[in-house]
C-alpha positions in Angstrom: -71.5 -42.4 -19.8 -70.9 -38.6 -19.7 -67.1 -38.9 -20.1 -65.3 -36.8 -22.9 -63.9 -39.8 -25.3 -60.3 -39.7 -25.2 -59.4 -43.1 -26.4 -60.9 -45.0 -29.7 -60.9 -48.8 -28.9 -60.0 -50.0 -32.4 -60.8 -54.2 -32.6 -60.6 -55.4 -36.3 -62.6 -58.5 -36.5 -62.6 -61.9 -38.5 -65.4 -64.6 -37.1 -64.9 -64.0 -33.8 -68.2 -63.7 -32.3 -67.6 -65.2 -28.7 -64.6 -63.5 -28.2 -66.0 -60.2 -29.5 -69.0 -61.4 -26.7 -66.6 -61.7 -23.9 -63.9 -58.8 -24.7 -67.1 -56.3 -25.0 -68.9 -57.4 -21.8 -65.3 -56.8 -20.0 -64.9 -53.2 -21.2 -68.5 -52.7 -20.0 -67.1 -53.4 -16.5 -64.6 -50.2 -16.8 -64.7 -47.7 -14.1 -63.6 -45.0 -16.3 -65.8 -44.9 -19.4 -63.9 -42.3 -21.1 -63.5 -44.2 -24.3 -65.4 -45.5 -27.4 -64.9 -49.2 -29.1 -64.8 -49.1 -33.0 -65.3 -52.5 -34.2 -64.3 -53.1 -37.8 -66.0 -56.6 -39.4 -63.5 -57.4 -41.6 -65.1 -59.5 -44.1 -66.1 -62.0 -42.0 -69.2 -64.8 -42.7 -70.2 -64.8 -38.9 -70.9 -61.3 -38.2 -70.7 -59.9 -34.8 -73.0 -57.1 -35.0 -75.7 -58.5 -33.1 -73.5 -58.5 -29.9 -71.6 -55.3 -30.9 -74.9 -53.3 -30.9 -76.6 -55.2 -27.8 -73.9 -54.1 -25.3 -75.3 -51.7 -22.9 -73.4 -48.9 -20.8 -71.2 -48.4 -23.8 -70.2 -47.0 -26.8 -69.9 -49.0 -29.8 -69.8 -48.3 -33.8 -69.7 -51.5 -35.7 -67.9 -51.1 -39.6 -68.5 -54.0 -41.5 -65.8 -54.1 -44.8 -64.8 -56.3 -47.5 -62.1 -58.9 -46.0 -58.7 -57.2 -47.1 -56.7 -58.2 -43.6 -56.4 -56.6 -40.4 -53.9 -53.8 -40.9 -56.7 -52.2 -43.4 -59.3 -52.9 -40.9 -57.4 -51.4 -38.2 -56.5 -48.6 -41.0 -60.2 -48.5 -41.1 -61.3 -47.8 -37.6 -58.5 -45.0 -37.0 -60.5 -43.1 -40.2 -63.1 -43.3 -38.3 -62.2 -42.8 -34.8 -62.9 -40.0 -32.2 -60.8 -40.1 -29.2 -56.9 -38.4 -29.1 -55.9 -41.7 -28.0 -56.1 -45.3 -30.3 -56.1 -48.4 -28.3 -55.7 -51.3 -30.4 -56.3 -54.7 -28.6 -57.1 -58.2 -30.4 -60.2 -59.7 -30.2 -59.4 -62.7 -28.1 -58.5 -60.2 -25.1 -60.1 -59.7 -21.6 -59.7 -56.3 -20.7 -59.7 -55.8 -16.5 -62.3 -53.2 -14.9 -59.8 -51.0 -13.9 -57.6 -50.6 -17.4 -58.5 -47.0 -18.5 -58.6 -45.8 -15.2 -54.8 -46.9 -14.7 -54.0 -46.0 -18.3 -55.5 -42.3 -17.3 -53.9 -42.5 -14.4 -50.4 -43.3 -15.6 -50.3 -40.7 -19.1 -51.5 -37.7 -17.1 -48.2 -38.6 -14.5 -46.2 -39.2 -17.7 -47.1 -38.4 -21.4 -46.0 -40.6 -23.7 -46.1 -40.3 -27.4 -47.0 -44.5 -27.7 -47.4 -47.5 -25.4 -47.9 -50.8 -24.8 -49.0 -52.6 -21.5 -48.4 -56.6 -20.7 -50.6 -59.3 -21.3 -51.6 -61.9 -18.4 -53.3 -65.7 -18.2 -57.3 -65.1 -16.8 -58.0 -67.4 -14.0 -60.6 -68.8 -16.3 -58.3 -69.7 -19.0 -57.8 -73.5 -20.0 -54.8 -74.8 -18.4 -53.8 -74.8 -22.4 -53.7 -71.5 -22.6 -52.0 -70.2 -19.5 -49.5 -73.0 -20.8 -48.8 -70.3 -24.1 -49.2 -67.8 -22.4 -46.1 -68.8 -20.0 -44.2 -69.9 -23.1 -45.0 -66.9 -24.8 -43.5 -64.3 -22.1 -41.0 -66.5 -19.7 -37.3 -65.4 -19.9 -36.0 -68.9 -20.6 -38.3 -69.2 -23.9 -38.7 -65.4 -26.0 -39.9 -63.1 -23.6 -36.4 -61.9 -23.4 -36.8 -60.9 -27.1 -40.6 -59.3 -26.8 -39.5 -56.4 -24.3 -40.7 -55.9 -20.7 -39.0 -55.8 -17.1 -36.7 -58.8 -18.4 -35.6 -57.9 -21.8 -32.9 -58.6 -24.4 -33.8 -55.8 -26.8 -36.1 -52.1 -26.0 -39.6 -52.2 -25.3 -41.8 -52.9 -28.3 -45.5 -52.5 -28.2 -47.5 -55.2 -29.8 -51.5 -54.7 -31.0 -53.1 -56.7 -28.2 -52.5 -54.1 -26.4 -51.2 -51.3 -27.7 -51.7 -47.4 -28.4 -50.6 -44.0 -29.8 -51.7 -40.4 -30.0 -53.7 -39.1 -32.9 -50.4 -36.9 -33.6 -48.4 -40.3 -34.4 -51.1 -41.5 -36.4 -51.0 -38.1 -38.7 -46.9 -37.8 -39.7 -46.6 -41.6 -39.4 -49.5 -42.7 -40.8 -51.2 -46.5 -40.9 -50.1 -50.0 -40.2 -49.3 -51.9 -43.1 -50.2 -55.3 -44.4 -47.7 -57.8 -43.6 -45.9 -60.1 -41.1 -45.2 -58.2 -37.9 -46.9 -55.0 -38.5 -47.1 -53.7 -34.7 -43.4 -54.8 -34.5 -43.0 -52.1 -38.4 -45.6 -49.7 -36.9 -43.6 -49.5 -33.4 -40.1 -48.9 -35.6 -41.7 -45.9 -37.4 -42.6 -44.6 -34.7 -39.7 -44.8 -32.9 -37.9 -43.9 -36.2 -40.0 -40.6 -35.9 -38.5 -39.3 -33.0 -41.8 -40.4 -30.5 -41.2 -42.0 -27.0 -42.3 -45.7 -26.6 -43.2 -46.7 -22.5 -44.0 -49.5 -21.3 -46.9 -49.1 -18.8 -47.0 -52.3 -16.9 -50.2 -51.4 -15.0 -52.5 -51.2 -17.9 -52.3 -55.1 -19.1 -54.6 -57.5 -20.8 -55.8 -60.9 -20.3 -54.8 -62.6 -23.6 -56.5 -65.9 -24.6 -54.0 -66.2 -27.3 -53.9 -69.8 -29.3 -56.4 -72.5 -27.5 -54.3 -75.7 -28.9 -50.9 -76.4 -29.5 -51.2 -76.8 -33.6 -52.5 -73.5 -34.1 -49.9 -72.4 -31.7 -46.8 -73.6 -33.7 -48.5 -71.8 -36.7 -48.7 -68.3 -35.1 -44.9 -68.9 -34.0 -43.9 -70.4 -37.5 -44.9 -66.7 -38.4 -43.5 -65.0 -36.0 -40.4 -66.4 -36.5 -40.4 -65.8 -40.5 -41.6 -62.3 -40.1 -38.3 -61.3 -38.4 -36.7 -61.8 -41.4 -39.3 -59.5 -43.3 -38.7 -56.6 -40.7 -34.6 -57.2 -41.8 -35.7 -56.6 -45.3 -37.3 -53.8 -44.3 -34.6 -52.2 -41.4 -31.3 -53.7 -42.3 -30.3 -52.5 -38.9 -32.6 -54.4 -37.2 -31.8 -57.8 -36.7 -30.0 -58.4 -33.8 -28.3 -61.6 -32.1 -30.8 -62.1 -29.7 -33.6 -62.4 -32.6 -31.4 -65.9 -34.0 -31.1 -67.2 -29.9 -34.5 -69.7 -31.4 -32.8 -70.4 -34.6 -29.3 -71.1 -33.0 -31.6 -73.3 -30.1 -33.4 -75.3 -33.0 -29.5 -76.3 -34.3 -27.6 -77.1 -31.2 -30.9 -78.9 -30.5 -30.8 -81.1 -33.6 -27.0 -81.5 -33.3 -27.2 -82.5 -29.3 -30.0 -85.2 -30.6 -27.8 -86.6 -33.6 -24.9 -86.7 -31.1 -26.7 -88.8 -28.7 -27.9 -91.3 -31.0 -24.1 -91.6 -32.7 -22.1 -91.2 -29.5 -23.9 -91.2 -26.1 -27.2 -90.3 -24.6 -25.6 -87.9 -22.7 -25.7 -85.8 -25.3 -29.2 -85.0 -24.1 -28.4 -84.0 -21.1 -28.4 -80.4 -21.5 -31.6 -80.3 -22.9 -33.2 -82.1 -20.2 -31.9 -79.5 -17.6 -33.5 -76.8 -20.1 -36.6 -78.3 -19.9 -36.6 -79.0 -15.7 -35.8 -75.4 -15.3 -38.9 -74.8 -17.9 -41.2 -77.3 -15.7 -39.8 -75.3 -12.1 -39.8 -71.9 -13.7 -43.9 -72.4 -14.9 -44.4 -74.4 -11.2 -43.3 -71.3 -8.9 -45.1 -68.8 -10.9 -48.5 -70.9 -12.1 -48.5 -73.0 -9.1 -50.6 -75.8 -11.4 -48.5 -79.1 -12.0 -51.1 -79.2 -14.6 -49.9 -75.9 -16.1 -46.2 -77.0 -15.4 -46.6 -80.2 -17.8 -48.0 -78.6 -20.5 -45.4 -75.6 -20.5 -43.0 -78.3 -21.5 -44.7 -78.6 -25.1 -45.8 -75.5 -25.2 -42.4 -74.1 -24.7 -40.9 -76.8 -27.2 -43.1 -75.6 -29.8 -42.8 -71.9 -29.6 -38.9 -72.3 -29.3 -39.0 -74.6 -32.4 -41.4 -73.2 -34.4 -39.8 -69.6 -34.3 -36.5 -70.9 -34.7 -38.0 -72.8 -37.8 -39.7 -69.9 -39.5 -36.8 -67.8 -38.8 -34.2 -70.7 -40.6 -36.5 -71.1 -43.6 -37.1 -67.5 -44.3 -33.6 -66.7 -43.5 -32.3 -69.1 -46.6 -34.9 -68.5 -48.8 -35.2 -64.3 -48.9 -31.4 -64.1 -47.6 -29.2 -66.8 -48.9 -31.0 -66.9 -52.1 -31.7 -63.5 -52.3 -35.9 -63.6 -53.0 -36.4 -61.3 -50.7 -40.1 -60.0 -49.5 -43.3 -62.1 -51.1 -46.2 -59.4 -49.9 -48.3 -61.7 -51.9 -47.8 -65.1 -49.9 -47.2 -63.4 -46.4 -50.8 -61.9 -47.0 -52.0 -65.0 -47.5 -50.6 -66.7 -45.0 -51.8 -63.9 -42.3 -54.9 -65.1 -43.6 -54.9 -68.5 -42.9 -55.0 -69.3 -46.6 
């Protein structure tokens, strides 16, 4: 491990001990060691500093702190951090052997002021979670919306697998603690004058949710913290970020009119969900897999569309706006 550290791995933590296990053992398979992992225990009960310190053939500083979120924590670790590079992945990420190597590879080619990489379904994943995971990135559910080779809107990095220069982190300073942070940080930065890449090479396997109810919960979120980031950019909210919301009404409206006046009504959302069920077939190749993309993709479209409707009439229509109070809570799972 004679490598010159050019990239802090910042993981904030919260009772995540296995995952913590498995993400550490896979970034002790890299073949380009020219990084350090900074792992920030953010108040949790079940500490992971056992396994943080018991990883050999690399280097890891374990932080433990009181629980304030994981913005702080990631705050935190950046304080603290060596490298000219921060890589910020979650803690329920599988990173493959050759990841630094590629993002190396790829930044000496092309510089790049930020970036984010894909994430990908592990062959050793439940059939569950490659399920979300094709629900969370096919074209016919958000993907479109999240950036990538098929997108609706530009790139945005998000923190399972994301990173920026040491310069960014200097003029633009931290994340901050709230609903969509990488989605705020990635605005500032752009905002800045910095270039944002997508580097498709460098990507993650992301475990994300491993059952459907805490699945609609992270979407719920996700779709109510689009309406936060309008608060905060009133340029920001574009057409394609109501395409759930709009889905979630036509959807209702198609059911009431089948009951009232003919089944048929329901036609077009059973061809919405064959093409789901044929889409997840070709590129799975698990009927398994195929099946559950059905709920899976019912649930992330609804339970965006959802969050976004509710927070839309509540900070909008009625003019509350922002309640930093409740969405820190709620990113707490309190």
């Amino acid at each position: 491990m004679d490598e010159k550290v050019r990239f802090s791995v910042i993981v904030p933590v919260y009772n995540r001990i296995d995952e913590v296990r498995d993400l550490l053992e896979s970034l002790s398979r890299q073949t380009l060691k020219n990084f350090e992992v900074v792992i920030v225990e953010d108040g949790s009960t079940d500490r992971c500093q056992a396994e943080a310190e018991s990883v050999e053939n690399l280097r890891v500083r374990y932080f433990y702190k009181e629980n304030e979120g994981r913005s702080i924590a990631r705050n935190y670790g950046m304080e603290r951090a060596a490298g000219d590079y921060f890589i910020f992945f979650d803690s329920d990420c599988v990173i493959p052997e050759d990841y630094f190597a590629v993002l190396s590879r790829e930044l000496d080619a092309k510089p790049v002021d930020c970036f984010g990489g894909p994430d990908s379904a592990h062959s050793s994943f439940t059939s569950t979670q490659k399920a979300i995971n094709f629900a969370m990135t096919s074209f016919l559910t958000t993907g479109g919306i999240r950036g990538g080779k098929m997108s609706l809107e530009k790139f945005v990095p998000r923190t399972f697998n994301m990173g920026f220069s040491r310069r960014v982190y200097e003029r633009v300073g931290g994340f901050r603690e709230m609903f969509s942070e990488d989605i705020d940080m990635s605005t500032r930065i752009r905002n800045a004058g910095f270039s944002i890449a997508l580097i498709r090479p460098a990507y993650v396997y992301h475990k994300r949710r491993v059952d459907f109810r805490k699945f609609l919960r992270q979407v719920y979120v996700f779709g109510m913290s689009r309406i936060t980031l309008k608060l905060l950019y009133p340029g920001s909210l574009k057409v394609v970020h109501a395409l759930p919301a709009l889905a979630v009404i036509i959807g209702l409206v198609l059911v009431v009119l089948s009951a009232a006046v003919s089944p048929w009504f329901l036609l077009p959302l059973g061809l919405y969900l064959i093409a789901i069920f044929v889409s997840a077939l070709v590129s799975t190749r698990s009927p398994v897999i195929a099946v559950k993309a059905l709920p899976a993709s019912v649930i992330q479209i609804c339970g965006y569309g959802c969050g976004f409707l509710k927070a839309y009439f509540l900070k909008i229509v009625l003019g509350r706006g922002r309640d930093v109070e409740e969405e820190i809570l709620m990113r707490k799972e309190k």
